[in-house]
N, C-alpha and C positions, 0 to 999 in steps of 0.2 A: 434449509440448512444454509447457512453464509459462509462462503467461499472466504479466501484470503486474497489481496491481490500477488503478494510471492511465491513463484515458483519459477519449474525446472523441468521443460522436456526435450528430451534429446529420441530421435530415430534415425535408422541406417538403411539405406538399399544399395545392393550390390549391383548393378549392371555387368554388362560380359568385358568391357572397356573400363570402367572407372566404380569408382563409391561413392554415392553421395549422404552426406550426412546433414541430419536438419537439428540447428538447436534454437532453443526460445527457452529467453530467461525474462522474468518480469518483475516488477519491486511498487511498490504503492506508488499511485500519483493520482492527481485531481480530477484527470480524465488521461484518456487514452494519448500516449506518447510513442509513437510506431517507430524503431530506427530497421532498416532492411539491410543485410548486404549478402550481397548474391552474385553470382558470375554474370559479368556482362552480355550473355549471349541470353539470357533469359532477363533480361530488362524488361522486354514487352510485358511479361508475365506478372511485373510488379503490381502494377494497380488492381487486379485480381484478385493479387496475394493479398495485399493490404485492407479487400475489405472483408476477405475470408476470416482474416486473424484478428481484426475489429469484432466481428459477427458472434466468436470464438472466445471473445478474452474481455471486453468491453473496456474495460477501463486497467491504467495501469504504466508503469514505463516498461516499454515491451522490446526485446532485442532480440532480433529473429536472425538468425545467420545459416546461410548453406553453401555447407565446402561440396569442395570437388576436388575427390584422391585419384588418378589418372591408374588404374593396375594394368592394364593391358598396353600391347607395344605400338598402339595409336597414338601420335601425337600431333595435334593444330597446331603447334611452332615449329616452325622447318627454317632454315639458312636462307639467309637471303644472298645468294651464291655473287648474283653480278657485284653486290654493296659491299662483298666482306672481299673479293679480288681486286675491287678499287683501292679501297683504303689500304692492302698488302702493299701494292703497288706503289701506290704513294708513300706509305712508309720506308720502302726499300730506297728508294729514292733519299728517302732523309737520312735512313738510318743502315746505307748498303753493307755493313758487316755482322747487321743483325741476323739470328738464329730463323731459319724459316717458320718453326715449332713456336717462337717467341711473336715473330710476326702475328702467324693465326689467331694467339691467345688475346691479344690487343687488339686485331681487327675485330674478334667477336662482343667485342665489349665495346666497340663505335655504337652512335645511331643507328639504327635502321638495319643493322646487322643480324638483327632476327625478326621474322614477319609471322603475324598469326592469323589463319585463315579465321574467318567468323562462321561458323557452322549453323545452320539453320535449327532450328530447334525442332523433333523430331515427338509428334504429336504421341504418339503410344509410350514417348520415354516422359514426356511430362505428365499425363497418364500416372504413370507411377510413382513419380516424384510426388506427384498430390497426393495421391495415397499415403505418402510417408510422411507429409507434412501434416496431413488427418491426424497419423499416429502419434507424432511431436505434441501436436493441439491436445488429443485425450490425455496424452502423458502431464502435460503443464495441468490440464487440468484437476486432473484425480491429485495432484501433488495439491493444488490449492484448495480443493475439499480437505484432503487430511490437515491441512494447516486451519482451515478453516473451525475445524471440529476441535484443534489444539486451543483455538481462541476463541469457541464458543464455551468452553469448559471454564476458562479465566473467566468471563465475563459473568456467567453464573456465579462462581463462586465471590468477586466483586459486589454483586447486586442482591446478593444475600447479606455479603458481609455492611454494605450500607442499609440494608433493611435494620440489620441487627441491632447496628449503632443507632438507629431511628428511635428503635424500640426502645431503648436501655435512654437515651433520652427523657422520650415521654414519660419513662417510671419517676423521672428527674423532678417533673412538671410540678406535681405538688407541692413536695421541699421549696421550690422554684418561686412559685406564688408566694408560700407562705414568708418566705424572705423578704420578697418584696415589702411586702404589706408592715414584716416590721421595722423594715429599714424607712418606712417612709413616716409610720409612728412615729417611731424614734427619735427622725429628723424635728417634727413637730414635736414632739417635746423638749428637744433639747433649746427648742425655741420659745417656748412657757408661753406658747398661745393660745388664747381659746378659740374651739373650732367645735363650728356645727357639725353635729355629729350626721346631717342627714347631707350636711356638703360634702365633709369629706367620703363618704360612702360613695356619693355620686364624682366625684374627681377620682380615688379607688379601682371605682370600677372602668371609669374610662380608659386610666392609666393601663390596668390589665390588660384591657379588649387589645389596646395597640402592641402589647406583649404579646396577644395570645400567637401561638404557633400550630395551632388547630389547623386555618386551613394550609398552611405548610405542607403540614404532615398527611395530609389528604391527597395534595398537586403531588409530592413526590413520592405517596405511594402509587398511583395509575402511573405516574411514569416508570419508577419500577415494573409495574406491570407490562406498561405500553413496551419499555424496551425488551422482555423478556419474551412478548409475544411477536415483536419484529424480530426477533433469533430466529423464530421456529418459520420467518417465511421464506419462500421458494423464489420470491427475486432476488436481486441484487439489492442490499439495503448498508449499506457502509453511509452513504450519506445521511438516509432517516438516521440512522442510529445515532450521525452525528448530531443531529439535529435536537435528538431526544436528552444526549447528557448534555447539551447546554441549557434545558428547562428543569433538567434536575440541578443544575450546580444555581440557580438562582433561586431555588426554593433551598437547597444549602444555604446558602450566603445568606437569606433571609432569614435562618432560623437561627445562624450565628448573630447576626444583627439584634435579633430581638433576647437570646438568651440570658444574659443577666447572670450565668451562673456558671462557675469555674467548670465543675464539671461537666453542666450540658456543652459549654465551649469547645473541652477537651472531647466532645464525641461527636463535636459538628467538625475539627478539624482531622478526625481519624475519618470519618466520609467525605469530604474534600480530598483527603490521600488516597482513599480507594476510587473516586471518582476519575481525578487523574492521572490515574492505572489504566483504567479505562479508557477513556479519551485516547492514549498514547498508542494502544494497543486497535480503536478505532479506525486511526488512518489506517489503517494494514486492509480492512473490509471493502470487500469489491462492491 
């Protein structure tokens, strides 16, 4: 089954001090585009993270973020007591009729007026944070299977609908020939020549052979097949797949090329439109 590369997981863990919450959003790209943001006290823990959710997601533009909601009355920012009596101090100085209340509110708002301890990272609380990030990954994931299965259902119903138009083509083919054959009589007679009847059969027939759209309709049915039977595999196949409707769209283009006839034309540009339904719908496959 072929995933999508868009989706959406979000997971929560409650610690006794704070929350944290993991979200990963991701959107098709040509390969894996990793963006991280995460609290700087779990920096070291990047390079880890980044090859879990590589390992996880493979390909895609990927935005992994993890907050941190503080609920408990611990806090790493505390007053930087000596920094924030300095600057009182010297404002008083400038401003000695100023409010004391007014002072504080201005001193805490200097540099260096608040300091935040860097807290070691606490190996049984990452522990659990991985877990939660586990549950984000399966979450993105199962979200890109269903999307997955939303655009393996289009792509079927596309690769029928160009089969169909293949079909109703070919019913074409006879009409097709036999046009031919009297438009090119006709041509020669309106030119009052005489022609060997065993030349022109052999010129006729050549003419046809570089008409015929026989092996056309052969190439672009195994590729219908080809790409219906890379739906149904278990790797990642966004790129084959790409790969397969640019061998179907030149066996299109060749049988518009060679068609001759308004309405086979008119069914080679309705599978050209269903084609490029497809394609559009392509880049999204992981």
């Amino acid at each position: 089954m072929i995933q999508s590369m868009t989706g959406f997981g979000k997971a929560s863990l409650q610690l006794p001090t704070k929350k944290i919450t993991i979200e990963i959003k991701s959107l098709n790209s040509k390969g894996l585009d990793l963006n991280v943001r995460m609290p700087s006290v779990f920096r070291e823990m990047e390079l880890g993270l980044r090859n879990q959710i590589a390992q996880q997601l493979e390909r895609g533009k990927v935005d992994f973020s993890m907050y941190i909601e503080v609920t408990g009355e611990e806090t790493s920012t505390k007053v930087n007591a000596p920094i924030v009596k300095a600057y009182i101090h010297q404002m008083r100085d400038i401003l000695p009729e100023a409010d004391a209340t007014e002072l504080m509110k201005m001193a805490v708002r200097m540099p260096d007026a608040l300091k935040t301890e860097r807290d070691e990272i606490d190996e049984n609380e990452w522990q659990q944070i991985q877990s939660v990030i586990n549950d984000a990954l399966v979450n993105i994931n199962n979200f890109r299977k269903d999307e997955g299965a939303s655009l393996e259902k289009e792509f079927r119903l596309r690769i029928g609908n160009i089969r169909s138009f293949m079909e109703q083509a070919l019913l074409l083919d006879p009409e097709r020939i036999q046009l031919i054959k009297e438009r090119l009589q006709n041509a020669i007679t309106e030119l009052q020549a005489n022609v060997d009847e065993n030349r022109f059969e052999q010129e006729l027939i050549y003419y046809l052979e570089k008409l015929d759209i026989t092996e056309e309709k052969v190439r672009l049915g195994n590729h219908l097949d080809y790409f219906l039977e890379t739906l149904s595999g278990s790797e990642a196949n966004g790129r084959k797949l790409g790969f397969i409707t640019q061998e179907m769209g030149r066996e299109i283009n060749t049988m518009g090329s060679k068609s001759n006839h308004a309405g086979m034309q008119k069914l080679v540009v309705q599978m050209k439109d269903e084609l490029e339904k497809i394609k559009e719908q392509v880049l999204n496959v992981l």
